[in-house]
N, C-alpha and C positions, 0 to 999 in steps of 0.2 A: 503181836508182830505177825506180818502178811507171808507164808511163805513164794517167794516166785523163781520159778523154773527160765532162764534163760538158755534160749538154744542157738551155737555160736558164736565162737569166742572170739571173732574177727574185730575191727575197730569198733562197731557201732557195738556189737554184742556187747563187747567186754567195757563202753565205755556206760553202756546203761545199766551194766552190773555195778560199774564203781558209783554213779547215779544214786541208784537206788539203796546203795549198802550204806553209804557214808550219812543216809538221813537218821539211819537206826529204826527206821518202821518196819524195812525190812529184810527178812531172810531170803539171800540169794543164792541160789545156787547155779553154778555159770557153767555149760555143756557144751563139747565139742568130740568128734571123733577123734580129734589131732592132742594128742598126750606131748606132745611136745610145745605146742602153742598153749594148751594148759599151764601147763610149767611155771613156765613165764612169767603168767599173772595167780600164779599160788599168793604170792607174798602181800596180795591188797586185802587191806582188813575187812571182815565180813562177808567177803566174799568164798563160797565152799565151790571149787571143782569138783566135777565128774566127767569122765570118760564114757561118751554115749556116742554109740551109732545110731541112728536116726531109722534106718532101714529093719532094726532088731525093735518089732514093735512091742514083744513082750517087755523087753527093756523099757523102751519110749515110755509105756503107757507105764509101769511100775513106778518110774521117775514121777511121773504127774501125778500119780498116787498122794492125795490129800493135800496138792499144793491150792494157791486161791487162783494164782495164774501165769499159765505158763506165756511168755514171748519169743517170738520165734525172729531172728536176726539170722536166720540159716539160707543157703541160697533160694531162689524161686522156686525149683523146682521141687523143695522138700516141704514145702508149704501146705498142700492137700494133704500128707501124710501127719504132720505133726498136729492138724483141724483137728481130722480124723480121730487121733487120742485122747485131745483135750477134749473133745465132744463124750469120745466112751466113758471118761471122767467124771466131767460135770466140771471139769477146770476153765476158766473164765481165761478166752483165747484174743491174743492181739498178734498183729502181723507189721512186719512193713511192706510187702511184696508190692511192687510195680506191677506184676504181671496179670494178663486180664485175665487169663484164662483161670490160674491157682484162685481168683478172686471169685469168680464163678462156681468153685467147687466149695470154698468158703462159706457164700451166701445160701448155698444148699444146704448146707449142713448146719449152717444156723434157724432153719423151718423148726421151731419147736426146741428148742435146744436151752436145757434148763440153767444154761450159763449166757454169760454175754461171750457175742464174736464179734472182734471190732477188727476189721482188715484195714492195712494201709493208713498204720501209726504215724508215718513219716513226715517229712516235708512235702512233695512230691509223687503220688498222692500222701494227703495226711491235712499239713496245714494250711496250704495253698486251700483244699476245699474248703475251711474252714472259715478263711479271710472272704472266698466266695460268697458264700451263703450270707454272712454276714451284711457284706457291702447289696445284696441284693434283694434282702427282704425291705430297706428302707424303700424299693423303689414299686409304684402302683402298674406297672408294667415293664418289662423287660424287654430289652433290644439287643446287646451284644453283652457277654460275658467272657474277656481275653485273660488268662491265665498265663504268666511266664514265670518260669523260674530257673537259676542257671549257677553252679558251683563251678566257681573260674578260680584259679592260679592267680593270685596276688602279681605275680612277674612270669609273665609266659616267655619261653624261652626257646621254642619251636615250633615248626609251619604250622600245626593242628593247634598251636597257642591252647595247647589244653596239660594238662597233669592227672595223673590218675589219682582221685577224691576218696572216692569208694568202690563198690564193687565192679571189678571189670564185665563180667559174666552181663550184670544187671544194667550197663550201659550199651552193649552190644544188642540186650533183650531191647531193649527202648528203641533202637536206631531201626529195628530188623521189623518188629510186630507191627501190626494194622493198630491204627489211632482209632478214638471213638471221637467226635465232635456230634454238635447239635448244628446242620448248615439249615439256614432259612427255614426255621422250625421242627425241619425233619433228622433224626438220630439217625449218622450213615457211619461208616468205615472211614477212611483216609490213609494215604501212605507215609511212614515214616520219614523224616531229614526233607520233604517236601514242604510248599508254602512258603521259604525261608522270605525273613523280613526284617528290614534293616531298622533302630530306633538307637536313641541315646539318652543317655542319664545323669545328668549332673555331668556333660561333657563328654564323657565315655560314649565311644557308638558299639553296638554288640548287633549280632543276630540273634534269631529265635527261629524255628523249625519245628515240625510236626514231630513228637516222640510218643510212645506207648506205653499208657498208663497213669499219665499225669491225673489224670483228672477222677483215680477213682470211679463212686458211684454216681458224680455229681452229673453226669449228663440224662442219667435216668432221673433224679429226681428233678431237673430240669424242663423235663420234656415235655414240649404242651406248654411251657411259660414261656421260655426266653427262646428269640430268633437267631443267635447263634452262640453258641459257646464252644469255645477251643483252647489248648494246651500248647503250649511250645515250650522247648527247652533253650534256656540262654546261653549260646558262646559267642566269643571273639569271632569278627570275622573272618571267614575262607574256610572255618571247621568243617561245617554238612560239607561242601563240596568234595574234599579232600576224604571224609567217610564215605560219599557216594561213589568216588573211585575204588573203593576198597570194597567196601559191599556190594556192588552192582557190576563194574567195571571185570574187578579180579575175583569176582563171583566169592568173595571169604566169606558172605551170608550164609553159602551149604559150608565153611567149615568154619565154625565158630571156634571152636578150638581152640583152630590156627591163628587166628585174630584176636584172641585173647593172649596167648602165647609171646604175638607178635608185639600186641600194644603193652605188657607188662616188662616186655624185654626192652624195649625202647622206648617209653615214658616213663619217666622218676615218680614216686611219688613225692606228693608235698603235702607238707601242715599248714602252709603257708596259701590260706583260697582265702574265698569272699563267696558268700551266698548271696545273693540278690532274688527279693520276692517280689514282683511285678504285677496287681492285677488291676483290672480296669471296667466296671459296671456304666453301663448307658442306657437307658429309658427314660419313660414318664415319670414325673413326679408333681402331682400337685398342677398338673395340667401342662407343665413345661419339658422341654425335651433336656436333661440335665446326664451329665456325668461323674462317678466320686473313683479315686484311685487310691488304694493302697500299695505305697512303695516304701521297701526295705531293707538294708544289707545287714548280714551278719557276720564277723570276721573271726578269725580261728582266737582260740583264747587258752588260759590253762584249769587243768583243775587237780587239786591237790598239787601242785609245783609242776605237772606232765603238761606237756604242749598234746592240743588237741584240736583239730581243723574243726571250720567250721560246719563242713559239713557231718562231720559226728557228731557236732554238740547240736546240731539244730536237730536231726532224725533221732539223737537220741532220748534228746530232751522231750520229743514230742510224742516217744511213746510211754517217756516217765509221767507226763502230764497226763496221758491220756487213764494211762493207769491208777494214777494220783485220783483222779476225777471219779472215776470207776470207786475207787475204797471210799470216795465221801460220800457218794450215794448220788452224784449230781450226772449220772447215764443208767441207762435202764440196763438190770443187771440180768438177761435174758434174753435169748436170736440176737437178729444180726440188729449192729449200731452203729451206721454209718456216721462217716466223717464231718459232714456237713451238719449235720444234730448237734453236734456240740457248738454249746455258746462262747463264742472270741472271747467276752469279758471275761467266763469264765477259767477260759484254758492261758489268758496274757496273767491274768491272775497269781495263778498257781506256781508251787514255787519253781516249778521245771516249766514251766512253761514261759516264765520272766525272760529266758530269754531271748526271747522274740519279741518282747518288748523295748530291750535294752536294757534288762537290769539283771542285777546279781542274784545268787541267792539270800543275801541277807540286805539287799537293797528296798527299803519302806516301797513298798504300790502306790503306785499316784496315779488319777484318774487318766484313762489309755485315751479321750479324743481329745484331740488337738492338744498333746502333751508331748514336745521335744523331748524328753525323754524316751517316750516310748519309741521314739521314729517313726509316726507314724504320719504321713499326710493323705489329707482328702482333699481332694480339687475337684468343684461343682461347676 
């Protein structure tokens, strides 16, 4: 049995603690500074609490003491710090963090680093890269590479037709930070809630806009192949605008704070979303100009009798899988292991990772192309 260090006992934390514990492979132990949100979740089997500050590295680093891997579901900004230990360790480190910069101190730290560092478990970055890579190696040259993905409210019930999913801090960070894209070959900057573009799906019309961080490491390992690659985040219409007044307008970009403050006090949250994964490859193939699309939703579900949104179960699943994949030997157990390295078949496969196929955990694997099941389509 694996021991693993979870840091964060917030939704996703605590949902990839219950993940992981109820397989019986392995020993979790679930960390938060908040003794009171601990509590809470005492009573789920296999799962051991501790009381850790994050900032107390003596602590930190005691705790990773002889684990196999620590994950870290802690906000952004604690992310270089908790590398930092797993690295002094030798504890084999996963992240979900969106942000570019904690991802930067990540990939340093993984130079030489006789564990694996896998940044950016998640959906966004995480599996989005993933489905990328995938749909783009079929092609003999590359031409456009459009990423979307978007956690919406099943019944939006105000102007921002938005609900709060997951972390507020980490949607604020997305709207606010410089985008990376690949524009006509060359890796530039880009601003935030900009580019917004209107499309529709099975009837539904949504937007998508420029956000921070989607895409991971995938536009470096892009670069030099494909003529453009770009991330956008999917809402309902009128959202970016009604953020741009807020961030730009009423200047709440210098206080985030406040805007966190503001949006927790005045959106509910819900269990009740829809994940939708969107992505769309275009080049050569075989001498013709061809396109193939991966499209997907995933909706909130239960696990053990607990109602759980989809956007937990899809980030959380994805860092279960990624770990899953880690213990079988099928990613290199050493530096950095980006997102895109792992193979789709293998990770739709696995049993966390089924659900991004559309299946259970004790639902038979049936072959993922062109299998209603999995949900998934390609359009050539």
């Amino acid at each position: 049995m694996k021991h693993v260090v979870v840091i964060g006992a917030g939704n996703i934390g605590s949902t990839i603690s219950a993940l992981l514990a109820r397989t019986g492979d392995y020993s979790v132990t679930l960390t938060d500074r908040d003794a009171d949100r601990l509590a809470q979740l005492d009573r789920r089997v296999g799962v051991e609490t501790l009381v850790l500050d994050v900032s107390d590295a003596t602590a930190l680093r005691e705790t990773l003491r002889g684990a196999y891997a620590v994950i870290s579901a802690a906000p952004y900004h604690l992310t270089a710090t908790i590398a930092e230990a797993a690295r002094a360790q030798g504890v084999h480190y996963l992240d979900l963090t969106e942000d570019v910069a904690s991802t930067r101190k990540v990939k340093a730290l993984a130079v030489d680093s006789p564990a694996a560092m896998i940044p950016q478990c998640g959906l966004a970055p995480g599996f989005i890269s993933i489905v990328a890579a995938d749909l783009a190696r079929d092609f003999d040259e590359l031409h456009d590479v459009r990423l979307r993905v978007g956690a919406l409210p099943k019944f939006p019930s105000n102007t921002l037709n938005y609900n709060l999913t997951w972390s507020t801090e980490g949607v604020i960070n997305e709207y606010c930070e410089p985008c990376e894209a690949i524009v006509e070959g060359q890796l530039r900057h880009t601003r935030a809630l900009e580019e917004c573009e209107s499309f529709a799906l099975d009837g539904v019309t949504y937007e998508a806009f420029n956000t921070s961080g989607g895409l991971g490491t995938l536009c470096e390992t892009l670069e030099g192949k494909a003529r453009n690659v770009n991330y956008r985040t999917i809402r309902y219409p009128g959202h970016a605008a009604i953020m741009k007044t807020l961030l730009n307008d009423l200047r709440l970009r210098d206080r985030r704070g406040l805007l966190k403050d503001i949006l927790e006090s005045a959106l509910p949250v819900t269990l009740q979303d829809v994940v939708i994964v969107f992505v769309t490859v275009s080049g050569m193939k075989m001498g013709r100009l061809m396109q193939e699309t991966y499209a997907h939703r995933i909706y909130a579900t239960d696990i053990d009798g607990q109602p759980v949104s989809a956007i937990q179960i899809t980030t959380a699943s994805a860092a279960c899988a990624v770990l899953d994949l880690l213990a079988e030997g099928a990613l290199p157990r050493s530096g950095l292991v980006r997102q895109e390295e792992i193979v789709l078949r293998d990770f739709l496969a696995n049993r966390f990772g089924r659900v991004y196929a559309g299946l259970g955990p004790d639902d038979p694997y049936v072959e993922i192309e062109g299998s209603e099941s999995a949900m998934m389509e390609t359009v050539a």
